[in-house]
N, C-alpha and C positions, 0 to 999 in steps of 0.2 A: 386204400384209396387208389383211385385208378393212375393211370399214368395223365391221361390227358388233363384231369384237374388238378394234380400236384402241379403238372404245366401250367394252367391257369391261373393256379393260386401264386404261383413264382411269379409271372411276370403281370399279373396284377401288383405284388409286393413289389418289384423292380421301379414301376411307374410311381407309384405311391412313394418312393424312395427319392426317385426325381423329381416331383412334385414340391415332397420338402425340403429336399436340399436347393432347389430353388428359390423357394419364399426368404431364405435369410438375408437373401440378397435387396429382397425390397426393404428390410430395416437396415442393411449395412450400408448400403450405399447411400442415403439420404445422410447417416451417421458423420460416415466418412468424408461429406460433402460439407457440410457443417463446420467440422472441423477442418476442414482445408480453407476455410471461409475464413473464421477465426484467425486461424492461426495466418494465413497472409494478410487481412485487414489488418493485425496485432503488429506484423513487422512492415508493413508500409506508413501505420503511424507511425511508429520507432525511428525508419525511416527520414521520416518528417519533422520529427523533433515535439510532437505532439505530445500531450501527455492527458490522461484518462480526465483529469480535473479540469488543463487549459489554464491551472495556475500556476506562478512561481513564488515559490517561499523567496520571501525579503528578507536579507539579512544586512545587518549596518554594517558599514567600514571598520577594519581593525583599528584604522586610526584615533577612534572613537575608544578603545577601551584603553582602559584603564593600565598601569604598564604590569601591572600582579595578576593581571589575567592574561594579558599576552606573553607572559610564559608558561601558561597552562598548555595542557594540550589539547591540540584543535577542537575534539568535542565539545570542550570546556569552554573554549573560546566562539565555537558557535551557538553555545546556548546564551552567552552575554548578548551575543550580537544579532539572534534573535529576536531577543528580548527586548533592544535599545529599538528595532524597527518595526515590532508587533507587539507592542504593551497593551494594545486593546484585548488580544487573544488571551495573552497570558491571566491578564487583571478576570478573567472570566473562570479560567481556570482555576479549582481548589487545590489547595498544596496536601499531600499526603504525609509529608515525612514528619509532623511534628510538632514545628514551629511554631503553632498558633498563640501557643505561651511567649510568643516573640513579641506578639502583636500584629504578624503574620494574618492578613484577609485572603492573597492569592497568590498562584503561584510567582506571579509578578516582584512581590515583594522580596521573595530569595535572590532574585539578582538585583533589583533596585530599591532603592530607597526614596527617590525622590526626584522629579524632574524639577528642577526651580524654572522661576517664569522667564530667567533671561536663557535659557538655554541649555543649563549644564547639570550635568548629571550624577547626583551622588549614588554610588553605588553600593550593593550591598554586596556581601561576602560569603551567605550561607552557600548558596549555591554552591560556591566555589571551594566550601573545605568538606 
């Protein structure tokens, strides 16, 4: 092969080299942009005290339980206290562990037992052993 087209054929290949190490750029950088997007939207709502739903889990007062659960620990004590301020969730929820030989309908029933009309609250215990 001559010298001039070994020339030719090189810096044909040279360009052709250029060419594509350029085009990564139009997928990186749209990429990269994205993700800069992201991730500073994600910590200006953090930021703000936002959160992806705009809800807050309710939970009832310690005061409210029972005193064999406030010596449980905390976990323990926030699934009671869950439970006394979101019974409609729970009553929806099916229990997996068992119970149903209790007489067990949902998961509601492992920690309560019974709201009576004046207010007070008979509690149940599975939950908690």
């Amino acid at each position: 092969m001559s010298r001039k087209k070994r020339k030719s054929r090189s810096s044909k290949e040279a360009r052709s080299r250029q060419k594509r190490s350029g085009k990564w750029l139009y997928v990186a950088i749209p990429i990269l942009a994205a993700v800069l997007i992201g991730v500073g939207g994600g910590w200006l709502l953090a930021r703000r005290g936002d959160t992806a739903t705009g809800t807050e889990i309710k939970l009832a007062s310690v005061s409210q339980l029972p005193e064999k659960v406030r010596r449980a620990p905390p976990v323990v004590q926030e699934g009671y206290r869950f439970a006394i301020a979101n019974p409609e969730v729970l009553a929806k929820l099916p229990c997996y562990c068992g119970c149903g030989s209790m007489g067990h309908t949902s998961d509601l029933d492992c920690f309560i037992q019974e709201f009576k009309p004046d207010g007070t609250i008979v509690f149940g215990y599975h939950a908690f052993e």
